[in-house]
N, C-alpha and C positions, 0 to 999 in steps of 0.2 A: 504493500500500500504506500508505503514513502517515496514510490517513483512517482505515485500521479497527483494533477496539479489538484492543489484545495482552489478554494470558488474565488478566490483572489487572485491565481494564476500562476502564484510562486509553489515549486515544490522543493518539500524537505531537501534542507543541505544546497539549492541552487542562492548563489549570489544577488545581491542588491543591488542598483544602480549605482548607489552611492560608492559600495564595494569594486564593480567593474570600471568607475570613473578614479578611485582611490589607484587600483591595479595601471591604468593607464595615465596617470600624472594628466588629469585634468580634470574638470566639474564635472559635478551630475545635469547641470542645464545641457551641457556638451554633449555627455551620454546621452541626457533624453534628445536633443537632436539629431543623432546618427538613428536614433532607433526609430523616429515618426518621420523620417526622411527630411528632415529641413535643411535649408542651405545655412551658411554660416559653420563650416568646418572645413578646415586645410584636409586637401587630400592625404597627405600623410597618414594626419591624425583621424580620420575616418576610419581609414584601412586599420588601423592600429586598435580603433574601439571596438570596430565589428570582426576581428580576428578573434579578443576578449569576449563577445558576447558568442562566438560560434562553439568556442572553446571550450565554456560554462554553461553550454545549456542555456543562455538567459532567455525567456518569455517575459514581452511587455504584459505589465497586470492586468487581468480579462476588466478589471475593473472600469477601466478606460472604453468607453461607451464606442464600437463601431458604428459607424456609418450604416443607413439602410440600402446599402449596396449589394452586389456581386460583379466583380469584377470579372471578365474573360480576357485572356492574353492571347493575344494569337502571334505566331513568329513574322507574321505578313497575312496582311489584310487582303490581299489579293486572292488568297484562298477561297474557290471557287464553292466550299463549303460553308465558307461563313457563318453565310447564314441562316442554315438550316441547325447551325448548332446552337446560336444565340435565338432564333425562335421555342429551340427546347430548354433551354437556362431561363427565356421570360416568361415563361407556361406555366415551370414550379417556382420562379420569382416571385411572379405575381399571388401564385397565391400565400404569399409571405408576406404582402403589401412592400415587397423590393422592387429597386431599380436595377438594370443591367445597365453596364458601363463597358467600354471593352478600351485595350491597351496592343500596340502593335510595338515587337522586337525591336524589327530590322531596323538596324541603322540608330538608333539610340540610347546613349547612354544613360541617362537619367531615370530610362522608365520606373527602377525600380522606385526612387528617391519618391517620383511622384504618384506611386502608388502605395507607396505607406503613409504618405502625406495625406492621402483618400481616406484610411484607413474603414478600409470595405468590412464586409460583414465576412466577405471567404473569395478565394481565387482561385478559377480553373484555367489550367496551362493547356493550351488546345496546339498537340502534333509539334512539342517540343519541347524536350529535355532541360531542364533548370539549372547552370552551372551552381555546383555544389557553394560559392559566396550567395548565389541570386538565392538559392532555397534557404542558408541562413542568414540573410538579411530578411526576409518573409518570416520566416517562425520565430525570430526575434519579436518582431510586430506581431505575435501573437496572432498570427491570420491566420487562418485554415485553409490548407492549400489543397488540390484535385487535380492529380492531369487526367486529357480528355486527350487518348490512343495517341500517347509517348511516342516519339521516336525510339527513344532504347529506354531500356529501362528502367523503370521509375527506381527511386529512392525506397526501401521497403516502408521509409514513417508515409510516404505519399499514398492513400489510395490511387486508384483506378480506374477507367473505365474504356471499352476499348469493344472492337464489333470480333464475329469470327472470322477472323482473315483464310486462316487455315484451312478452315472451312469452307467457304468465297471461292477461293482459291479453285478446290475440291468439284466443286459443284460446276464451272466455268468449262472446266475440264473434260469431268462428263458428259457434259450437255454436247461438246463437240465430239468427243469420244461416238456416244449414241447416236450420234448423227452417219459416222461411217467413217470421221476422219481420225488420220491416225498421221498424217505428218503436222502436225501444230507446230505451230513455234510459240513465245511466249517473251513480252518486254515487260520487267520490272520497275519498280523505285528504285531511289539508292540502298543499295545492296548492305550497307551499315543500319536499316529501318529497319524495326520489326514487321512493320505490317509488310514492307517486304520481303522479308525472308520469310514470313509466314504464308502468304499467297505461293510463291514458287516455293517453297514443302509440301503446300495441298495441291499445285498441280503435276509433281513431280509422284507422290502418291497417288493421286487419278491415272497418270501414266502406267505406273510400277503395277496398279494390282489389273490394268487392261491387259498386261503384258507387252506396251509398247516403251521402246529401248526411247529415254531422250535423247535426239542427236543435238548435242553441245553448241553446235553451230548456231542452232534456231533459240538459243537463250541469251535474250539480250538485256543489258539494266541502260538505266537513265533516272533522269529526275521526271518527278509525276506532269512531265507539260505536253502538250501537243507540241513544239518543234522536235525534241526527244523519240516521241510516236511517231512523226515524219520521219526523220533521219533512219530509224531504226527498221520502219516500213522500206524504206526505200531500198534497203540493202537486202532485208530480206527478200523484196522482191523482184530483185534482180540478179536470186540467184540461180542456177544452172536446173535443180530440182529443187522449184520454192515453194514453200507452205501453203497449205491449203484450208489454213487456219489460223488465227491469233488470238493469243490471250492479252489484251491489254492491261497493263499493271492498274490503270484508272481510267474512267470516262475520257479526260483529254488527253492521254494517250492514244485511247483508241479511235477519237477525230483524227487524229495525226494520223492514223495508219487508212484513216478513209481519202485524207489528201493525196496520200502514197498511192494508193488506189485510184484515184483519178487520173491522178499523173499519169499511173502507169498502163494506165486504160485494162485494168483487171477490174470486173465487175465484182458487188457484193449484193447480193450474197451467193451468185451466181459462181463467180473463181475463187472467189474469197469467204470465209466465214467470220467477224468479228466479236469479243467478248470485249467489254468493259469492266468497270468495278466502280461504284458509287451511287449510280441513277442519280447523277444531276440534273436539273431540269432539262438540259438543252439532251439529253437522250434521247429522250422520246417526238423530237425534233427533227434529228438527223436524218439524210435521207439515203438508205431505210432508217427508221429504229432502229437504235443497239440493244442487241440483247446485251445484260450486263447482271452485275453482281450488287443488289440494292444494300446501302448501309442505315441504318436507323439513326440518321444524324440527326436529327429533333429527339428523337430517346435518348439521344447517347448524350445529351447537352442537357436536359430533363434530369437524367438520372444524375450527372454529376454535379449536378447542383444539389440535389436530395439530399448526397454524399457529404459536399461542404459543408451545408446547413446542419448533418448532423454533427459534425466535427466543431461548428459554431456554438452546437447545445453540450459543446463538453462528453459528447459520446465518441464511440469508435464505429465506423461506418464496418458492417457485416453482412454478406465477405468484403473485404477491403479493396480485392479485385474480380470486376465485374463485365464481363465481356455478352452483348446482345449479339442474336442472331443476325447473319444475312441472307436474303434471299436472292434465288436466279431469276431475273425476270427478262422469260423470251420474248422476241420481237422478231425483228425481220433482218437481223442483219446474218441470221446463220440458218444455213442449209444442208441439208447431205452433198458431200464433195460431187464434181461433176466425174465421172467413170468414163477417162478417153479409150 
């Protein structure tokens, strides 16, 4: 029992402000400024407080009233999933009478300073790993933190929450497997992702238990964007004995492999078969539809909010990691291979 905090925030044997500004040769105004993010502190001596407070365990006292927020971080705002995530974070917001705010990475320093400065009610990190300063500069501010499907993975104090890639993967697979084809190829994410390297294990077992060999050649990685899907389209379809299927690692991957496609005046779903993974809106657009691999991105932004909010009321979210299904939804961009 003397690990967890009492209702004031402090746990047995963790140090006081007073004591971590004592250990660092400066005030406690100074310490409570590194900790709520204010400006007025030499970068030195910031780095020098928050080493001391990583060090110690220190949590700001729950005392100190958050904000009626939720924060979401996302690495770049550009992510074509947005906002299907932040619709599922203001769904169980609201009924909290919270506000959604969101916080974009790239390219800035400050974010964290000005997001203790918010001081939210809890924050979910949406498809990116928290350098080990950025997550304890956060639990110092007593925030309750979520990622929402990590890049790698999470810190064990961080829940979870994340779709079946594995699975996704699996089922993509199949679906062209059942169709008749059996030369697939398949473009990935960055190969250091888990939901990358989870997608290419379920379709590498979709293969394995068909009895079809993967030929090496037809496994290509990239980052999740349509020029990636082009470029990687292109090569594969320009090779000698080329695929008669793709698994794309994401929806804009697999636009890229439908430019490839045009370019290379191969019809789909006619010479070509294409799989996705997300069901963005612009899927069921495409002409044809992609069949693809749907993610429950309003669930998955829902639930991790659920998650923080419990970790706000001083509970432990159970199970801590929580992964929602995904399903195959066919369309028209896949057929039985043409039989010359």
């Amino acid at each position: 029992m003397g690990s967890e905090p009492d209702r004031r925030g402090r746990r047995r044997g963790e140090l006081t402000m007073a004591a971590i500004a004592q250990l660092a040769g400066v005030s406690a105004p100074t310490v409570s400024k590194v900790i709520n993010g204010r400006a007025g502190v030499a970068p030195t001596t910031r780095e020098r407080v928050e080493e001391l407070l990583r060090r110690h365990g220190y949590r700001r006292p729950a005392s100190i009233e958050p904000a009626p927020l939720l924060e979401v971080v996302f690495y770049t705002l550009e992510s074509h999933l947005a906002v299907e995530i932040m619709r599922g974070v203001e769904r169980t917001a609201g009924e909290w009478s919270l506000a959604v705010g969101f916080t974009e990475m790239r390219g800035r320093r400050d974010w964290v300073e000005q997001l203790l400065a918010r001081r939210p009610t809890g924050v979910i990190g949406v498809y990116h790993g928290f350098a080990p300063r950025e997550q304890g500069r956060i639990e110092a501010g007593a925030i309750p933190l979520v990622a929402l499907d990590p890049t790698g993975e999470p810190h064990p104090s961080i829940p979870s929450v994340g779709a079946t890639n594995w699975s996704g993967g699996l089922a993509a697979t199949r679906h062209l497997l059942g169709l008749g084809h059996r030369r697939i190829a398949t473009i990935t994410g960055p190969p250091g992702f888990l939901c990358s390297r989870a997608r290419l294990d379920g379709f590498r077992a979709a293969m394995d238990g068909a009895g079809v060999e993967v030929d090496p050649t037809l496994v290509r990685s990239g980052t999740f964007s349509f020029d990636d899907g082009l470029r990687e389209a292109c090569e594969l379809l320009r090779m000698p004995s080329r695929p008669t299927a793709i698994v794309a690692g994401n929806d804009l991957q697999a636009l890229g492999v439908y430019e490839a496609a045009r370019e290379a005046r191969v019809r789909i779903p006619d010479e070509l078969s294409v799989v996705g993974f997300d069901d963005v809106e612009h899927a069921r657009w495409a002409g044809p539809p992609l069949t693809t691999i749907r993610q429950p991105l309003a669930d998955m932004g829902a639930m991790a909010a659920e998650m923080v909010l419990t970790l706000a009321r001083g509970q432990r979210p159970s199970p801590s990691r929580v992964e929602l299904a995904t399903t195959l939804i066919v369309r028209s961009s896949t057929a039985p291979p043409v039989v010359l």
